[in-house]
C-alpha positions in Angstrom: 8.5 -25.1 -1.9 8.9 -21.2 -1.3 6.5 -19.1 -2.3 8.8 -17.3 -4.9 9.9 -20.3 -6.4 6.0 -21.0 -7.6 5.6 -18.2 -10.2 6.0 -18.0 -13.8 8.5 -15.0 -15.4 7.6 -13.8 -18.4 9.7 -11.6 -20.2 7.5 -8.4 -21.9 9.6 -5.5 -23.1 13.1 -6.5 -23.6 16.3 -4.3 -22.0 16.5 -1.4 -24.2 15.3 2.0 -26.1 11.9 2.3 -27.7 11.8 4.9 -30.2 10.3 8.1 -30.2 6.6 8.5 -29.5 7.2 4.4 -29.5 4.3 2.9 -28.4 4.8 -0.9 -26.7 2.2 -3.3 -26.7 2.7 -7.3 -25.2 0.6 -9.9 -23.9 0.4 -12.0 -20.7 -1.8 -15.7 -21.5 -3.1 -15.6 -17.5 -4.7 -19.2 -17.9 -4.0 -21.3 -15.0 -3.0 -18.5 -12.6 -4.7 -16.0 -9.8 -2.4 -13.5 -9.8 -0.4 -11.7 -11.3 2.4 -8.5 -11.0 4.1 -6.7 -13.9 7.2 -4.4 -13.1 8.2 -2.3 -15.5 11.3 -0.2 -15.4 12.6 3.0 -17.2 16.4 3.9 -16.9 18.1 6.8 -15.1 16.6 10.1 -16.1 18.1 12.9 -18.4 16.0 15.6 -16.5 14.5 16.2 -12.7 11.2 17.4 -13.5 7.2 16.0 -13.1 7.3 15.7 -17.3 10.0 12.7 -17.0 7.6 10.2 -16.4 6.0 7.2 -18.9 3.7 8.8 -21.5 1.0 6.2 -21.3 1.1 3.5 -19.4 -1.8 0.8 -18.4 -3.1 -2.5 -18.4 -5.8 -3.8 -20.9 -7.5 -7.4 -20.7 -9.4 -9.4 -23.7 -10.8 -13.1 -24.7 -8.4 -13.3 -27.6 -4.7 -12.5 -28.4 -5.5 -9.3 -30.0 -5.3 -6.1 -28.2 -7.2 -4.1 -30.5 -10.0 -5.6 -29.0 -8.9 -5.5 -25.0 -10.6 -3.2 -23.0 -8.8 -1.3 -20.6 -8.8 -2.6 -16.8 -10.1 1.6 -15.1 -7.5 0.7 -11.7 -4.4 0.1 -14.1 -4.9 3.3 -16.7 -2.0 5.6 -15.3 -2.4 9.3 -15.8 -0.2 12.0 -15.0 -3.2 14.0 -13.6 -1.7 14.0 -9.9 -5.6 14.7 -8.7 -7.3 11.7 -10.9 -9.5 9.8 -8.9 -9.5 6.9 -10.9 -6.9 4.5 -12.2 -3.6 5.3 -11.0 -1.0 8.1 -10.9 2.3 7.7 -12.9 5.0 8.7 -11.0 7.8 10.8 -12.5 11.0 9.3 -13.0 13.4 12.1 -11.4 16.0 9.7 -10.5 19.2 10.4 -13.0 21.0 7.6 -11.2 19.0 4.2 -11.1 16.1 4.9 -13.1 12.4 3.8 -11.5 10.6 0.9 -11.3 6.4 1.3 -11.3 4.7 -2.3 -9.8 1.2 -3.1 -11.1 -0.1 -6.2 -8.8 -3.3 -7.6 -10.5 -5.9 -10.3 -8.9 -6.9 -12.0 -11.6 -10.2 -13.9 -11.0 -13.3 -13.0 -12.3 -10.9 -11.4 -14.9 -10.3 -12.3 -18.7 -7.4 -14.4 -19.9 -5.4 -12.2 -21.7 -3.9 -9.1 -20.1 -1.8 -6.3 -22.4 0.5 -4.1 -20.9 0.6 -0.7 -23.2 3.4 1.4 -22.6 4.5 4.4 -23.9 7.9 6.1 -22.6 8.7 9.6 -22.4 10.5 11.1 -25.6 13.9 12.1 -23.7 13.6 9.0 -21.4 13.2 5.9 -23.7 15.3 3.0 -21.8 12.8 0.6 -20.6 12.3 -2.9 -19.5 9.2 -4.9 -18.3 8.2 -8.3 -17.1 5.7 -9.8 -15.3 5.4 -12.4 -12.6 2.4 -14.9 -12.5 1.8 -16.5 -9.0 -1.4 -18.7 -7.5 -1.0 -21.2 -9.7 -3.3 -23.9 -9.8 -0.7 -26.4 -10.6 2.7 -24.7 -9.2 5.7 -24.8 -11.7 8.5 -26.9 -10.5 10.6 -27.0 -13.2 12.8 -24.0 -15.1 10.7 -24.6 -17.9 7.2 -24.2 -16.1 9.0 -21.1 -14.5 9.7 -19.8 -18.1 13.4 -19.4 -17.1 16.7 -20.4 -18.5 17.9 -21.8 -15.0 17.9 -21.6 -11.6 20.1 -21.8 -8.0 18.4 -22.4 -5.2 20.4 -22.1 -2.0 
């Protein structure tokens, strides 16, 4: 089997707009799995400047399905501090063509089985999607259905 074909999609913010000030929350059940990445996307940008960029964005892990009680993981809290020397720096989206796409890639032992992405877009840049990709599995999916997909083509 390739390597690609052993991971698990889940879907996290659908394609689309979140409000205002909208703040997304959505959860990843890591059991079973060693790693993991989460993409998340925001659209083509109305403006070309460092304040185009995601609001809050960061990872968050916990024992139960509740983020209120996650705790943040300190190497995937984005700021927009460009000299933070912790966490990681959210890039601004100054791309009014294809939008951005910020990768978070996530080892998971020794970690808790719930991780929460939080995600907050920028008020004039609201068209986001996310997912996340689990890989390292200790029983590979084989079928769409263990992949968490409607179908797929392998050529």
């Amino acid at each position: 089997m390739i390597f690609a074909q052993a991971t698990k999609t889940i879907p996290l913010l659908p394609p689309g707009a979140l409000g205002t000030a909208a703040t997304a929350t959505a959860i990843i059940d890591t059991l079973g799995y060693d790693y993991l990445t989460v993409e998340v996307v925001q659209g083509a940008s109305v403006a070309t400047n460092s304040s185009a960029r995601w609001a809050s964005l960061f990872l968050s892990e916990g024992d139960t399905t509740t983020a209120a009680s996650s705790v943040n993981i300190p190497a995937f809290v984005g700021t927009t501090n460009t000299s933070a020397t912790s966490g990681f720096v959210i890039q601004p989206n100054n791309n009014t063509t294809n939008g951005i796409v910020q990768k978070l890639f996530v080892s998971l032992p020794g970690r808790r089985r719930y991780v929460f992405l939080n995600a907050q877009p920028h008020l004039t840049n609201n068209a986001v999607y996310a997912k996340a990709e689990l890989s390292r599995a200790e029983q590979s999916p084989i079928t769409d259905a263990n992949r968490n997909i409607a179908g797929s083509v392998i050529g």
